[in-house]
C-alpha positions in Angstrom: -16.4 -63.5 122.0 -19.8 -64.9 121.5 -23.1 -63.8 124.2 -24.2 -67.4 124.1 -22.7 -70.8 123.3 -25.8 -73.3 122.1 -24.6 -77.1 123.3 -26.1 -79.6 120.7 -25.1 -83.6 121.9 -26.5 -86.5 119.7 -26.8 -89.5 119.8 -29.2 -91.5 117.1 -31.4 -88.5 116.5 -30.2 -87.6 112.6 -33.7 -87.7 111.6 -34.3 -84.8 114.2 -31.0 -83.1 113.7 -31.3 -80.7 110.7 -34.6 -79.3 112.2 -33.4 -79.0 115.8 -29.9 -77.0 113.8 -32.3 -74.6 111.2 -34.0 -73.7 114.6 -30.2 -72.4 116.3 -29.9 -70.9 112.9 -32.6 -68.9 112.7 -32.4 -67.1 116.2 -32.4 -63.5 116.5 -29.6 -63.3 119.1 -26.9 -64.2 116.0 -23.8 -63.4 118.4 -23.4 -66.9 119.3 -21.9 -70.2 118.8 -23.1 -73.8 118.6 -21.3 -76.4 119.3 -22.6 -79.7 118.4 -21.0 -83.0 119.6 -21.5 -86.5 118.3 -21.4 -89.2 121.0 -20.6 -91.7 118.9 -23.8 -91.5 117.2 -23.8 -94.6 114.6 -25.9 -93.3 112.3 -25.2 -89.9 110.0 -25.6 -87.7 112.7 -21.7 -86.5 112.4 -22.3 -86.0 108.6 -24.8 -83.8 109.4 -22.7 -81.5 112.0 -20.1 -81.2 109.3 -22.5 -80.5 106.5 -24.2 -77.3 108.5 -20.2 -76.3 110.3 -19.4 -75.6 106.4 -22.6 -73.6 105.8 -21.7 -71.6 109.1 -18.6 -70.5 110.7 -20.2 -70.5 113.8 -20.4 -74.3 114.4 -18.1 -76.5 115.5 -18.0 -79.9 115.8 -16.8 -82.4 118.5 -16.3 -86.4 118.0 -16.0 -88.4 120.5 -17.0 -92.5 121.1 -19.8 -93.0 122.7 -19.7 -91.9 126.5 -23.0 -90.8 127.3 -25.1 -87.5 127.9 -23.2 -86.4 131.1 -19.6 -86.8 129.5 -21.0 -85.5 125.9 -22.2 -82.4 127.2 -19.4 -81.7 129.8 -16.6 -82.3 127.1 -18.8 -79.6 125.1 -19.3 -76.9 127.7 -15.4 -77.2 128.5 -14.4 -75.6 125.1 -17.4 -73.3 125.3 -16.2 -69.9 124.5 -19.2 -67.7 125.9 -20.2 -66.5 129.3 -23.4 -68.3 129.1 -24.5 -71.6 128.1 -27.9 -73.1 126.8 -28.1 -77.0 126.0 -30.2 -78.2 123.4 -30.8 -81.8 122.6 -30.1 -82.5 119.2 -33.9 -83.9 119.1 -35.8 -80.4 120.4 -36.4 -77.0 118.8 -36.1 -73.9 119.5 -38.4 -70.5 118.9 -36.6 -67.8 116.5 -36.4 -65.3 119.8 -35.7 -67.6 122.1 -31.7 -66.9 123.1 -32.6 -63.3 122.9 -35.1 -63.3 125.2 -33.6 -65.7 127.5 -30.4 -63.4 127.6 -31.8 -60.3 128.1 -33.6 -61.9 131.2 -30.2 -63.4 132.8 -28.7 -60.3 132.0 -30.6 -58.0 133.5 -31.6 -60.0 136.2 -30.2 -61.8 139.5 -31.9 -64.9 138.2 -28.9 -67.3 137.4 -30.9 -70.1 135.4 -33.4 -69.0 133.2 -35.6 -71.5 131.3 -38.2 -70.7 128.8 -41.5 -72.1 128.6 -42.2 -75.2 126.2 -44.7 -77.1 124.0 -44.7 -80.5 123.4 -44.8 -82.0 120.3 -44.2 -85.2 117.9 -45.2 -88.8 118.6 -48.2 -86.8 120.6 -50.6 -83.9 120.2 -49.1 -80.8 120.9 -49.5 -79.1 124.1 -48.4 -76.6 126.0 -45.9 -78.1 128.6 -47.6 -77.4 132.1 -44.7 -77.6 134.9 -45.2 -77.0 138.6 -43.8 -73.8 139.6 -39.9 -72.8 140.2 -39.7 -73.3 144.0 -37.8 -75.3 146.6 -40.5 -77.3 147.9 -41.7 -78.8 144.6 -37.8 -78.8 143.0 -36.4 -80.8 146.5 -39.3 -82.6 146.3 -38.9 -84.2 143.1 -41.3 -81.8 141.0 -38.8 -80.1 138.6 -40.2 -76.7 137.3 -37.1 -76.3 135.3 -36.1 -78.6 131.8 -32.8 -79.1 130.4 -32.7 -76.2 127.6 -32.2 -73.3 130.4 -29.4 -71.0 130.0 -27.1 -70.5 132.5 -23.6 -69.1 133.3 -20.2 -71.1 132.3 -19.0 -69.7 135.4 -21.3 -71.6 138.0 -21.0 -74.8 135.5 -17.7 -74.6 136.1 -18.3 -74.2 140.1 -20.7 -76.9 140.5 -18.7 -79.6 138.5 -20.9 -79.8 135.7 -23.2 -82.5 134.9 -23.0 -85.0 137.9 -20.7 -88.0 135.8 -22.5 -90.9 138.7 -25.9 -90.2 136.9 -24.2 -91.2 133.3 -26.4 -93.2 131.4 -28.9 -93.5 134.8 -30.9 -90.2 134.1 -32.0 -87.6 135.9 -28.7 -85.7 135.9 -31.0 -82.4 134.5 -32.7 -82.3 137.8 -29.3 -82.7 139.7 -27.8 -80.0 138.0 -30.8 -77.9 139.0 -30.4 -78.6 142.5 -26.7 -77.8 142.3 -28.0 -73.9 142.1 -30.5 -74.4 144.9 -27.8 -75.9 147.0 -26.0 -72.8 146.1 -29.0 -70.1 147.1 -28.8 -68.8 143.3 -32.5 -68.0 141.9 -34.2 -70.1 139.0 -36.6 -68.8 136.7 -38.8 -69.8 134.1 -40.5 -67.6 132.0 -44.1 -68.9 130.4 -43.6 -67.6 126.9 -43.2 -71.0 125.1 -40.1 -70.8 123.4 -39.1 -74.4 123.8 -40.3 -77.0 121.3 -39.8 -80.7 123.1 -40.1 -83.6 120.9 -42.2 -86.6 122.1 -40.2 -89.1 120.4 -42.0 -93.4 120.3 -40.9 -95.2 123.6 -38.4 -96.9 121.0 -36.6 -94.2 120.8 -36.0 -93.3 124.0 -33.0 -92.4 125.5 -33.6 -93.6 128.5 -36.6 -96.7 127.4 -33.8 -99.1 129.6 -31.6 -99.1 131.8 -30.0 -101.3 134.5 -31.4 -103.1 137.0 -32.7 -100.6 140.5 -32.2 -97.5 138.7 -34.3 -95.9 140.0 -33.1 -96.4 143.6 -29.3 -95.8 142.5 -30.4 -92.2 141.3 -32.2 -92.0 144.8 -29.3 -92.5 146.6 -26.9 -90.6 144.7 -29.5 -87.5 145.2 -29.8 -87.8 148.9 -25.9 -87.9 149.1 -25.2 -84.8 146.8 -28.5 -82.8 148.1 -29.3 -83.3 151.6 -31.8 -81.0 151.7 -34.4 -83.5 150.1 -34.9 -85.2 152.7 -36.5 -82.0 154.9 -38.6 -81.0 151.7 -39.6 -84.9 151.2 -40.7 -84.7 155.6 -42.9 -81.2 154.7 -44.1 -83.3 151.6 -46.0 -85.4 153.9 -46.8 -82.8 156.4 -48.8 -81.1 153.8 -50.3 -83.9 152.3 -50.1 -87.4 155.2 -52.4 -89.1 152.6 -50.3 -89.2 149.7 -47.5 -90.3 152.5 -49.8 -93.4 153.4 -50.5 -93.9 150.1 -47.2 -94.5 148.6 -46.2 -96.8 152.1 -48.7 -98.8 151.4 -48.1 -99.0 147.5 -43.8 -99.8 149.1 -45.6 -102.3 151.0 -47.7 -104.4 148.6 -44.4 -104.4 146.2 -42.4 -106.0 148.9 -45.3 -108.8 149.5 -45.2 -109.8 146.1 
């Protein structure tokens, strides 16, 4: 049985795809599998899963029609073999001792989400990836310190329901996933080795450039009903800090009036 099953979903990335897979290939940790699944990607993306699953035995390859990067990634983890599970968007990269290190700290550890540190690159400079620090108050608060490629167990996954299926095609379903672990009491961790190589793609390209109309208030509410706690973290919020409070009620306000 494999330490480590490597989730790959795509969808219009094959320009990305055969640098995000030589980056899987070429990780230490070798116990592992990687299982890439094409949501109905309509370009080559599938022709390239199949080319690199003949190079190596440890790939397999899911296709299903396009349902969306909840679904995609659920369907994956399902028929993950391993105990632990690290996504990785078919689009990002990956350091050549980045599952080892990552395992050796969730096995060795009570943490039960471990997330390496990043650098951003592509259609921007590259840059080290400056996130707020792993706590409740900034994660309830809306100031993830965790990103998607963290690895985690199946196990809790499993638990939690996976990937919240209401926040399909919405976004934000990372940071809801995060939260299901909070909820839980389970510790996060993020270590600041950057080991994480996140791809600034044009605004073209991406994934979630549109959407529809008040998304941004439908992921609010599905939040607040999955994760009550945001709204006591959001209330310290503006405790700590009244004048960013005022600021965005008056910024609410001036929207409504126009």
């Amino acid at each position: 049985m494999p330490k480590v099953s490597v989730i790959v979903p795509a969808y219009k990335t094959a320009k990305y795809t055969s640098a995000c897979l030589d980056s899987i290939l070429a990780q230490t940790l070798t116990d592992i599998e990687i299982i890439c699944i094409n949501d109905g990607s309509p370009d080559n993306v599938l022709e390239i899963f199949n080319k690199y699953a003949k190079r190596d035995s440890r790939i397999r390859v899911i296709n299903q029609d396009n349902m969306g990067i909840c679904i995609a990634r659920n369907n994956a983890i399902a028929s993950a073999r391993a105990e632990y599970i690290f996504p990785l968007d078919s689009d990002d990269m990956i350091a050549p001792n980045c599952l080892e290190v990552l395992y050796d700290i969730i096995t060795t550890t009570k943490y039960s989400v471990v997330c390496p540190g990043a650098i951003l690159f592509g259609h921007a400079p590259s840059c080290v990836w400056h996130m707020p620090p792993v706590n409740k108050f900034n994660m309830y608060g809306g100031r993830m310190g965790i990103h998607n490629s963290s690895m985690f167990p199946k196990k809790l996954w499993q638990k939690y329901g996976g990937y919240c299926v209401d926040l399909n095609r919405l976004g934000g379903e990372d940071a809801d996933f995060w939260l299901c672990f909070l909820d839980d009491g389970k510790k996060l961790y993020r270590t600041e080795i950057p080991l994480f190589f996140y791809r600034i793609k044009p605004r073209d390209e991406s994934r979630n450039r549109s959407g529809p109309k008040g998304r941004s208030e439908q992921i609010k509410k599905i939040f607040l009903r999955r994760h009550p706690r945001i709204r006591f973290y959001k209330m310290l919020q503006y405790i700590r800090n009244p004048f960013r409070g005022i600021r965005k009620l008056v910024r609410t306000i001036r929207k409504k009036i126009k």
